[in-house]
C-alpha positions in Angstrom: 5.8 19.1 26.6 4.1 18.9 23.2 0.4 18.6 23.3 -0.8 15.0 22.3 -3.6 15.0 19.9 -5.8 12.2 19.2 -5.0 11.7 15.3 -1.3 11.9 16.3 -2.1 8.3 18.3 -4.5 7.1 15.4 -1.8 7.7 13.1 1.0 6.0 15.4 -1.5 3.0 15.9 -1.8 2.7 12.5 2.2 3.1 11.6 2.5 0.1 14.6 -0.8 -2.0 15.0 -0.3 -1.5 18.6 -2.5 -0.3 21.5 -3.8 3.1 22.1 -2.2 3.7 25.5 1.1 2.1 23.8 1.2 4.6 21.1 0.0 7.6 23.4 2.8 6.5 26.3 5.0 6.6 22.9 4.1 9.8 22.0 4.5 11.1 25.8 8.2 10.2 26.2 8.9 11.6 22.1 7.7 14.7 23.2 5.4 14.2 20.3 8.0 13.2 17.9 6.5 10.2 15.5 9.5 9.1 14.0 10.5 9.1 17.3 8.5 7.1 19.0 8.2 4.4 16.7 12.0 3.7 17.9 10.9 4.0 21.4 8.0 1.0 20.8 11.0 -1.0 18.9 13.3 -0.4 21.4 10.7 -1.6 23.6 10.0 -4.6 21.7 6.7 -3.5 21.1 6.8 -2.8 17.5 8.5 -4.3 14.2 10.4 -3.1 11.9 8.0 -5.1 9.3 5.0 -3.0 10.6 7.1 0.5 10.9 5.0 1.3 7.7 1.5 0.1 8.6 -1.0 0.5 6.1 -5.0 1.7 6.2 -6.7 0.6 3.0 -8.6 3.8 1.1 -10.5 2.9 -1.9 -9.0 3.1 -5.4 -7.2 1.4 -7.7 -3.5 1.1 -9.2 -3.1 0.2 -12.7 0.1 0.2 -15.0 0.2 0.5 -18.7 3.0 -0.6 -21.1 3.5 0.8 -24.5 7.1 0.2 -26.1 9.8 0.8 -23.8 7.8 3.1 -21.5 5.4 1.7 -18.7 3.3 3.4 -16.3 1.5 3.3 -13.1 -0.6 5.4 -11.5 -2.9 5.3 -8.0 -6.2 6.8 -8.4 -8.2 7.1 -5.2 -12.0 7.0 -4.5 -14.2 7.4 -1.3 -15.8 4.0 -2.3 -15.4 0.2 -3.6 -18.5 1.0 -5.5 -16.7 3.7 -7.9 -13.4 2.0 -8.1 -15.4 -1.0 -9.7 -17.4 1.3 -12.0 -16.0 0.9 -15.9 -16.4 4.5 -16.3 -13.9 5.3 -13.7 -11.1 2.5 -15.1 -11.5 4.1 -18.2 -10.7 7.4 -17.1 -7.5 5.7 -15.4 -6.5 3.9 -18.3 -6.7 7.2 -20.3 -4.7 9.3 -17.6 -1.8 6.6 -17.5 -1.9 6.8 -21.8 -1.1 10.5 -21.2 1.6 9.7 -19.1 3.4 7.6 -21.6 2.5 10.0 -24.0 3.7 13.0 -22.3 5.9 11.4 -19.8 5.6 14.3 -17.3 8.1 15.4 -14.4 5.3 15.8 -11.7 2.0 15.3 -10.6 1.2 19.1 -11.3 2.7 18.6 -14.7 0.6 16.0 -15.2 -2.6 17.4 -14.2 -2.0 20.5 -16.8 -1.1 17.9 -19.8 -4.1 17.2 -22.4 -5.6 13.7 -22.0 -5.5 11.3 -24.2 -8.9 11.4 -26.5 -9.8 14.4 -25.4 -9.2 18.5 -25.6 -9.7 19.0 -21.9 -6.2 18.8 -19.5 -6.3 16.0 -17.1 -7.1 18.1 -14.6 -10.5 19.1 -16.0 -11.3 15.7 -17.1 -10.9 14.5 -13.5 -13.5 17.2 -12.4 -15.5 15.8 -15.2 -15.4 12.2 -14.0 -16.0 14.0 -10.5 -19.7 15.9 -11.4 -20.4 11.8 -13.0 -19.5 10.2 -10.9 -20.9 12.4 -7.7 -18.1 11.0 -5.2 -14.4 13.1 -4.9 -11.7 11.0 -6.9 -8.1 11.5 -6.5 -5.3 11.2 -8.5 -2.6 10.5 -6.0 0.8 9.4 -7.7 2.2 8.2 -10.4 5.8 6.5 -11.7 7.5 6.0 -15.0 10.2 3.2 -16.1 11.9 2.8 -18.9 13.7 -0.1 -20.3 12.8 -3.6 -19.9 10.8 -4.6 -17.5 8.0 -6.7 -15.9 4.6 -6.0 -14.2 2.0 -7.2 -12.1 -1.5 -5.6 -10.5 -2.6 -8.0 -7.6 -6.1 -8.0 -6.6 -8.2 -6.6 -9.7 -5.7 -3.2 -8.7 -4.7 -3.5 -5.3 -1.4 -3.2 -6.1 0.7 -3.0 -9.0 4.2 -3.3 -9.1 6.9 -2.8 -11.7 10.6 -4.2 -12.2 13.3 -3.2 -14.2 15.9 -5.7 -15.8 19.8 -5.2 -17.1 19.6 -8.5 -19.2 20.7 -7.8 -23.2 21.4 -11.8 -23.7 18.9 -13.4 -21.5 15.7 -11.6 -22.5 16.1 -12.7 -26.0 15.6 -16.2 -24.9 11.3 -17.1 -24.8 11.9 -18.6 -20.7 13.2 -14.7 -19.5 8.9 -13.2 -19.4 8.8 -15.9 -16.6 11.6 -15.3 -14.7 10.6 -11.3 -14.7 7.1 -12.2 -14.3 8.0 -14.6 -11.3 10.6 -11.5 -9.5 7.2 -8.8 -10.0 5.1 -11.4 -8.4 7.9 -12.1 -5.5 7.6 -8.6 -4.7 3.4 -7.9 -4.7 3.1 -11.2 -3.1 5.4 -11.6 0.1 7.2 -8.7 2.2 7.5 -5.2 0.8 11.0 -4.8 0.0 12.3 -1.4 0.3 16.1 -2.6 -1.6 17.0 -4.2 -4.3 20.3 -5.6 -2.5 22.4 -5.5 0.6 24.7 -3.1 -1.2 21.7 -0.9 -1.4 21.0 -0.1 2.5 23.2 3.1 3.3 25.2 2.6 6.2 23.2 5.1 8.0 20.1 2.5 8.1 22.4 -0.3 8.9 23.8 1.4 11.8 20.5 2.8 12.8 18.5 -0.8 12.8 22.3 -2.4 14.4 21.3 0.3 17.7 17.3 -0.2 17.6 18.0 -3.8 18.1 20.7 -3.4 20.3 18.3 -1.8 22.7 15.3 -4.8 22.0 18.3 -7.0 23.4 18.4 -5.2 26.3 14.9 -5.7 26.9 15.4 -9.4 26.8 15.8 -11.3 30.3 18.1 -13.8 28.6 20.2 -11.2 27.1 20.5 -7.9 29.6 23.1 -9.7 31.6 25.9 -9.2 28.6 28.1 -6.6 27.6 27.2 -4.3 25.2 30.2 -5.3 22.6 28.6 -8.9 23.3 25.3 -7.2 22.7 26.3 -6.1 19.7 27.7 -9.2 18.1 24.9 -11.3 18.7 22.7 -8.5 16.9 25.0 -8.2 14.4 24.9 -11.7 13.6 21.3 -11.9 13.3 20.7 -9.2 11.2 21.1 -11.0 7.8 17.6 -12.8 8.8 15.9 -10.0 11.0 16.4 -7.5 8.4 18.7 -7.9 5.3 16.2 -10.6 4.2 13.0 -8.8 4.5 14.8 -5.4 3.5 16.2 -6.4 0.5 14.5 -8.3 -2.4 17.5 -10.3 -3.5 17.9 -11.5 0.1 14.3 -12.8 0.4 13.4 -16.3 -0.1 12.0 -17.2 -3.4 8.2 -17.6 -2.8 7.8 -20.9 -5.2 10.8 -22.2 -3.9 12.1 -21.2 -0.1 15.4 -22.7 0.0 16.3 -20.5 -2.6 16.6 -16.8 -2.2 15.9 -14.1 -4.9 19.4 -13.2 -5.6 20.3 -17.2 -6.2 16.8 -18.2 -8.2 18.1 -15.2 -10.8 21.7 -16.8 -10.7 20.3 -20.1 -11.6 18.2 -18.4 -14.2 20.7 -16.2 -15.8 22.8 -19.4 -16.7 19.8 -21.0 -18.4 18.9 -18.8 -20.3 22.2 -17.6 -21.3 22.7 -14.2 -19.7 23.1 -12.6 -16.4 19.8 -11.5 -15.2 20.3 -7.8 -13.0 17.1 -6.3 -11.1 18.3 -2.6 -11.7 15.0 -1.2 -9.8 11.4 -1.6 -9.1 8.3 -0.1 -8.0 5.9 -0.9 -5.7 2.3 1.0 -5.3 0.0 -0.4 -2.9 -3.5 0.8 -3.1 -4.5 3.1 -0.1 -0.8 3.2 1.7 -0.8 5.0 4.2 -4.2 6.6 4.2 -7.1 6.7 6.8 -10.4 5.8 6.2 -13.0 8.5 8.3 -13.7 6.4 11.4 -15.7 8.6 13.4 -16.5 6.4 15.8 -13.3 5.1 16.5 -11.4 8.5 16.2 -14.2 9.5 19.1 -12.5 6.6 21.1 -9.3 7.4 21.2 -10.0 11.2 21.6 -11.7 10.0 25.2 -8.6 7.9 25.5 -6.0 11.1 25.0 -8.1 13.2 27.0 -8.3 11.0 30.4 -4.5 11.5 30.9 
């Protein structure tokens, strides 16, 4: 049996938003397996899929630039609010995502070695720079590059920043497209986290995993444990479009200034006033601190007592 530590049940309590003992009793019957027990909680009930990627906020910002047909956009994290606010720091952000465009390097390493914009240092010896300036460690954590047209959005002064990417030669010619973009990039920031652009997206693999994961929920359910498991099946089946497909996938969402429309149909009506089918090709989404744990000493101490009693 594989020992359970007490950041394996921070780290599943984070993932889910569930209880300690929950994500411990998890762990137990995984044999220590995260992935793992995640699909036990769901099975269970206990967890969603729409928190199977639970977030802790870490300091920080995310910030895109846009020159020509090349954007950028970068997370850069900090051990404080404080820094992330400080004008020094967003310049130094600004001038790393400039080298990116400039450079347009195939990795974070690659980045790291280029020479930054306004400067003869590389990156990676301005950011020890900034570092012995600023007196708190700042990381440069990721970075992405589209080209083509697109739109963007940063939420929240740089909490998160998203970029989309467009297949629409007749439509963006006409002045009403840089709303329509602007309104899909917002759609995405703003309501679930889509992880597909369409249904057509989701590999079968997924489909068929989330079909079984929800099979078992069912079988959790008083009302439903009675029926067979081809009835079972059916049922889930015929749910799926709302319990997954429409958070899942962005075209399948519902349009957040106007619900009774879904992505997919407010680009439809778009695309025939303004001339041109309007395609999302891709997008993506950087939320500031995904992922990452704050130190919580004191609540790490708790669950430690927690793991250790059984």
């Amino acid at each position: 049996m594989a020992q359970i530590q007490a950041k394996d049940v921070a780290a599943l309590r984070a993932k889910t938003g569930l209880g300690m003992m929950d994500c411990k009793k998890a762990l137990v019957e995984a044999d220590g397996d995260m992935e793992q027990a995640i699909k036990i909680l769901r099975e269970k009930g206990l967890a969603t899929a729409a928190k199977k990627e639970g977030r802790i906020a870490a300091e920080g910002i995310v910030d895109i630039l846009t020159e020509g047909d090349v954007t950028a956009i970068i997370e850069v994290n900090t051990e404080t609010d404080f820094v992330a606010k400080n004008a020094s720091f967003r310049e130094f952000v600004k001038d790393v995502l400039a080298t990116i465009v400039a450079n347009k390097p195939a990795c974070l390493n690659c980045l790291m070695e280029a020479t930054l914009v306004g400067s003869e240092m590389t990156v990676s010896q301005g950011l020890v720079e900034k570092i012995a300036q600023i007196g708190e460690k700042i990381s440069i954590r990721r970075f992405a590059i589209v080209e083509g047209t697109v739109s963007t959005y940063i939420h929240g002064a740089g909490q998160t920043g998203v970029i989309v990417k467009f297949d629409a030669e007749a439509a963006k010619a006409n002045a009403g497209f840089a709303e329509v973009a602007k309104n899909v990039a917002l759609q995405i920031a703003a309501g679930t986290p889509p992880t597909y652009v369409a249904k057509e997206d989701v590999p079968q693999s997924v489909i068929d995993e989330e079909l079984a994961i929800q099979v078992a929920a069912a079988k959790n359910d008083p009302k439903l444990a009675s029926k067979p498991e081809n009835v079972l099946k059916n049922i889930v089946a015929g749910k799926m479009s709302k319990s997954f497909f429409e958070k899942a996938c962005l075209l399948e969402q519902p349009y957040v200034k106007e619900d009774s429309l879904t992505v997919g149909k407010y680009l439809a009506q778009a695309g025939k006033e303004l001339g041109g089918e309007i395609k999302v090709v891709s997008f993506v989404l950087f939320e500031k601190g995904e992922g990452l744990q704050k130190r919580e000493e004191n609540f790490a101490d708790e669950i430690a007592k927690m793991v250790n009693k059984g």
